[in-house]
PALO-420584 format. One line per field, with one value per residue (C-alpha): residue number from 1; z, x, y. Coordinates in Angstrom, 1 decimal, decimal comma. Example, Ala and Ser with C-alpha at 12.3 -4.5 7.8 and 13.67 -1.06 7.14 Angstrom:
BEGIN
num <- [1  2]
up <- [7,8  7,1]
east <- [12,3  13,7]
north <- [-4,5  -1,1]
// end
This chain:
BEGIN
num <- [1  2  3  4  5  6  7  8  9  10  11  12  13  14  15  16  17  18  19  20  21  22  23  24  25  26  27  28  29  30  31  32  33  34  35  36  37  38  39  40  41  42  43  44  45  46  47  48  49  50  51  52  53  54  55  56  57  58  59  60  61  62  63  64  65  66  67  68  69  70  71  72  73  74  75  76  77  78  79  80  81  82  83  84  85  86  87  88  89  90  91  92  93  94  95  96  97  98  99  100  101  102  103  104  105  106  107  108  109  110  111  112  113  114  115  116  117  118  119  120  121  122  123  124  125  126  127  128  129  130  131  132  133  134  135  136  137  138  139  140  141]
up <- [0,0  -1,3  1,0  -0,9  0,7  1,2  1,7  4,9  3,2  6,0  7,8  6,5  3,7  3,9  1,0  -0,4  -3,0  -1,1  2,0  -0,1  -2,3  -1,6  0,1  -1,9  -5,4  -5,6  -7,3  -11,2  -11,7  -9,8  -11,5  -14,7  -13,4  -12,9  -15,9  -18,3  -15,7  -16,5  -20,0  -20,2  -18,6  -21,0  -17,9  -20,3  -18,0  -14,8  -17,2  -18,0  -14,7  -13,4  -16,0  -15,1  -11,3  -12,0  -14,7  -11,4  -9,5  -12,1  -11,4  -14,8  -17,7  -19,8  -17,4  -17,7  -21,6  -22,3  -19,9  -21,4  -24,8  -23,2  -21,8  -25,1  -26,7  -24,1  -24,5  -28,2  -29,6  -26,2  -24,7  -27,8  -25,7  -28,7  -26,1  -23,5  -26,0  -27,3  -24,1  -23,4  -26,7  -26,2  -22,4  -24,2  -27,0  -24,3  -23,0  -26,4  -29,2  -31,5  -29,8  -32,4  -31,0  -29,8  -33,0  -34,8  -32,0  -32,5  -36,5  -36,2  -34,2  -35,9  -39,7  -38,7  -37,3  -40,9  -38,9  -41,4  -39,6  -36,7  -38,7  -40,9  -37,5  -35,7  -39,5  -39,0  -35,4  -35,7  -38,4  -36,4  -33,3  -35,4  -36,1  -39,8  -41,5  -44,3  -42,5  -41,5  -45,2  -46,2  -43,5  -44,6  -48,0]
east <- [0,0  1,6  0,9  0,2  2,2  0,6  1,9  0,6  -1,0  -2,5  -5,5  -7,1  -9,5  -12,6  -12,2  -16,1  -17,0  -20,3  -18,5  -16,1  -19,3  -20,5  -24,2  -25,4  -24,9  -26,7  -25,5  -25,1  -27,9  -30,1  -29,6  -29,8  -33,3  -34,3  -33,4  -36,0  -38,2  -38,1  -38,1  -40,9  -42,9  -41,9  -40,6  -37,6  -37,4  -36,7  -34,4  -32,4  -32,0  -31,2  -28,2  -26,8  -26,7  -24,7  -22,6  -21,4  -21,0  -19,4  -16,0  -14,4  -14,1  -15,3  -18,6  -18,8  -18,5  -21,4  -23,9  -23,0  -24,1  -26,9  -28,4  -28,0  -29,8  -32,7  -32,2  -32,3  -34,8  -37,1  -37,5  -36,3  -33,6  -31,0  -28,9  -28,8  -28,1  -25,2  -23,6  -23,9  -22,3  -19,5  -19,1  -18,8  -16,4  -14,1  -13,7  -13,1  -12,5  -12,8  -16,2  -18,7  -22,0  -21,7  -20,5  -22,8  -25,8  -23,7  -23,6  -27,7  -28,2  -26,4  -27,2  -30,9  -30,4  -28,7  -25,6  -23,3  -20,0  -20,5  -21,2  -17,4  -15,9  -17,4  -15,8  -12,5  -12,9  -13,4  -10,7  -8,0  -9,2  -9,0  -5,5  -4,5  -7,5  -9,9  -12,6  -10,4  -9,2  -13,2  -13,7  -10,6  -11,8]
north <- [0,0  2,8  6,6  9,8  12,6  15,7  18,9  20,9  24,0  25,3  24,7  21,6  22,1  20,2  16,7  17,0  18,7  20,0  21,3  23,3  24,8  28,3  28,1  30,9  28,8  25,9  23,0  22,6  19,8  22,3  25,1  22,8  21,2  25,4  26,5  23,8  24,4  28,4  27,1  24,9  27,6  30,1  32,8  34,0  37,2  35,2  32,6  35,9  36,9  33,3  33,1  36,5  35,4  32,8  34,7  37,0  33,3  31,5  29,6  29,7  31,9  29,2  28,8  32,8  32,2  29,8  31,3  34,5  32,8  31,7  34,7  36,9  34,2  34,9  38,3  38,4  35,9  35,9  39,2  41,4  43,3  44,0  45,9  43,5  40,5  42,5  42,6  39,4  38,6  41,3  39,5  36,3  37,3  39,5  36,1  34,2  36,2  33,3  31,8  30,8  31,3  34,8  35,8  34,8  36,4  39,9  39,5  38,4  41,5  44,2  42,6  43,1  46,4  47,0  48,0  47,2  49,0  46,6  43,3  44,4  45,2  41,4  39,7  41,3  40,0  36,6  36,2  37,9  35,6  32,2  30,8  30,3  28,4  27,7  29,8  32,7  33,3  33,1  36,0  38,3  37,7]
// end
């Protein structure tokens, strides 16, 4: 039986993953089982507010990223809030210039606003975000 040594890094940290979890954030699968329930019910609104809660709570940038996504999505196709959608897709894109889905949202939004500036601006973007490819030469050009 081999022992694992462990390094004393102070005061000992509890081992489950519960303990360690802030009180204030429920657990994933609960915010999961909240968030279809908001959907079923159609309560976009409360879905919105729900995803920017735990935007301000999230862990990771990439958590921050898709609920991000996922809020402009609510914001723009469900409660017709161009200005909130596009800062949840700038949010989103701050964190990965070369994410997919909020570039596309911002490109939606601004192409149906007739924005044309914006939509040239979110191409060059994207194609300075991606690394040498097929798609970023289809962008450029």
């Amino acid at each position: 039986m081999a022992k694992s040594k462990k390094r004393n890094k102070g005061p000992q940290q509890p081992e489950t993953p519960d303990a360690t979890r802030d009180e204030a954030q429920p657990p994933a699968s609960d915010c999961d089982a909240e968030v279809e329930a908001l959907t079923g019910s159609g309560a976009w609104d409360r879905l919105a507010t729900l995803y920017e809660t735990r935007i301000r709570q999230a862990g990771s940038p990439a958590e921050t990223l898709e609920l991000a996504s996922c809020a402009a999505e609510v914001y723009l196709d469900r409660l017709s809030s161009p200005r909130k959608a596009e800062e949840m897709g700038w949010l989103a894109l701050r964190i990965d210039g070369a994410a997919r889905a909020p570039f596309e949202l911002l490109v939606r939004l601004y192409d149906a606003s007739k924005n044309h500036r914006k939509v040239a601006y979110l191409l060059f973007h994207r194609a300075s975000a991606l690394p040498p490819c097929p798609e970023r030469s289809r962008l450029y050009y």
